[in-house]
C-alpha positions in Angstrom: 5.8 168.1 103.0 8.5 165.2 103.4 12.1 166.1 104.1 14.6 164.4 102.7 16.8 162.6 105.0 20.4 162.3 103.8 22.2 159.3 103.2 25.1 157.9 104.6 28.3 157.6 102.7 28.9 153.8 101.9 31.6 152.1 100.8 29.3 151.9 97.6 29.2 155.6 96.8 32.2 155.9 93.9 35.2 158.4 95.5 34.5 156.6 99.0 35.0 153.3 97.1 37.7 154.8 95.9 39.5 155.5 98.9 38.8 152.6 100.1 40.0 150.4 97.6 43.0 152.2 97.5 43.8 152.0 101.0 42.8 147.8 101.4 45.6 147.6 98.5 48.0 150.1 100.6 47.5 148.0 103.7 47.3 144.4 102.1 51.1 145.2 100.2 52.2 146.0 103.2 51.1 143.4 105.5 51.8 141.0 102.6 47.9 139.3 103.2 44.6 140.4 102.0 43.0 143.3 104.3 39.1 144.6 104.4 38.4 148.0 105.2 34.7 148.8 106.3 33.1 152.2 106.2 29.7 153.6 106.3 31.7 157.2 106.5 32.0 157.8 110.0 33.1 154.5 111.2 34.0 151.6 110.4 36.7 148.3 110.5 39.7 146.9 109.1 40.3 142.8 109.6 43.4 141.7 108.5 43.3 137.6 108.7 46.0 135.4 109.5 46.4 131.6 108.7 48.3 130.3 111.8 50.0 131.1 114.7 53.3 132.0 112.8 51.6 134.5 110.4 49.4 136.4 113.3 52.9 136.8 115.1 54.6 138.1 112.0 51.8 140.6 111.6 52.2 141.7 115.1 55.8 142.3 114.3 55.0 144.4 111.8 52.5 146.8 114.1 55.4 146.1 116.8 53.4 144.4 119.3 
């Protein structure tokens, strides 16, 4: 008899998609630059890009660091 081993939530699976979609939009607005949110459902990672020196300090200003 095998047991089923369950899978991980993805980024793929609809609701988590979801979320996540919704919350790369939340962050990119407010950043005001495209943002990628990562999750297998337990961890994951958010990159947020910058273009030059100027833009990676105006991000930082806006986490006020």
């Amino acid at each position: 008899m095998h047991r089923q081993i369950p899978r991980k939530a993805t980024a793929s699976t609809p609701a988590q998609s979801k979320e996540i979609n919704q919350l790369q939009s939340r962050l990119s607005s407010h950043f005001g630059t495209k943002v990628s949110v990562k999750s297998d459902g337990k961890k994951g990672d958010i990159r947020i890009p910058f273009l030059s020196v100027e833009d990676l300090n105006r991000i930082l200003d806006i986490l006020k660091l």
